[in-house]
C-alpha positions in Angstrom: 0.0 0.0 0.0 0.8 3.6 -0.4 1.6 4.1 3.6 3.9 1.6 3.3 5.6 2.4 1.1 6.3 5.7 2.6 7.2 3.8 5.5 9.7 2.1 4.2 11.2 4.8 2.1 11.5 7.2 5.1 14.0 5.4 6.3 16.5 7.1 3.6 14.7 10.7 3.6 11.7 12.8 4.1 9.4 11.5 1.8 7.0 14.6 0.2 4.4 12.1 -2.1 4.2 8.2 -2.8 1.4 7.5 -5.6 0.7 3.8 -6.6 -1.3 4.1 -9.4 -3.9 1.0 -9.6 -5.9 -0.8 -12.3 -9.8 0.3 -12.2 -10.5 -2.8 -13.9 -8.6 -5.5 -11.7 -8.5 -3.1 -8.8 -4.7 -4.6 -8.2 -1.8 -2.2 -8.7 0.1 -0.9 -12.0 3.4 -3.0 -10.0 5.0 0.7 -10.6 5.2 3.8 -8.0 6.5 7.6 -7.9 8.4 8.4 -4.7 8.9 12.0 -4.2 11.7 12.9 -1.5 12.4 16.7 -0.5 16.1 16.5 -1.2 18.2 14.7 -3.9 20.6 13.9 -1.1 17.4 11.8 0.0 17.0 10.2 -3.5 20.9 9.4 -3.4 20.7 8.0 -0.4 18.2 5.2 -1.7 20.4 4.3 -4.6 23.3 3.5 -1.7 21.3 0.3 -0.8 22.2 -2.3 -3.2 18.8 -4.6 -2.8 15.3 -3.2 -1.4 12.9 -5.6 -0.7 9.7 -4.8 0.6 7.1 -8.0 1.9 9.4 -10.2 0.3 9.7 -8.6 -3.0 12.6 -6.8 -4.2 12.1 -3.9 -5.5 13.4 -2.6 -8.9 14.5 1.4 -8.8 14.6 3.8 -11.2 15.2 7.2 -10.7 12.8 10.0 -13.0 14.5 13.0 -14.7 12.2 15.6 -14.3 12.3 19.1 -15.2 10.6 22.2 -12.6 7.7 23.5 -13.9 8.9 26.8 -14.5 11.3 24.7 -17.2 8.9 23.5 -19.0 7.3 26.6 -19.3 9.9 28.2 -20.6 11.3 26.0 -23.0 7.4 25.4 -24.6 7.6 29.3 -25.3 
């Protein structure tokens, strides 16, 4: 679930936003999450831990590029 994943992220950072997206028609999750920490020292500090594994799964990371708002903006003008 969402809180736990938050739970287990916090351990490596203030976590801002977990979403877990889920199927409407299965009603099971996407198997896919966004984890939003405050700082990128918090996001490196997840990628120092060689294997996550969270109720017995381990968890495959990725980490987004993203762009402020305020970028995008200016680069659609």
């Amino acid at each position: 679930s969402t809180e736990e994943l938050k739970e287990y992220f916090s351990q490596f950072g203030s976590v801002q936003r977990c979403h877990l997206p889920f199927d409407k028609d299965t009603g099971f999750h996407r198997r896919y999450c966004w984890i939003k920490f405050s700082t990128q020292d918090d996001v490196w500090n997840v990628f120092q831990k060689d294997t996550h594994i969270l109720e017995g799964a381990k968890l495959s990371l990725k980490q987004q590029s993203y762009r402020r708002r305020s970028q995008r903006k200016n680069q659609s003008e």
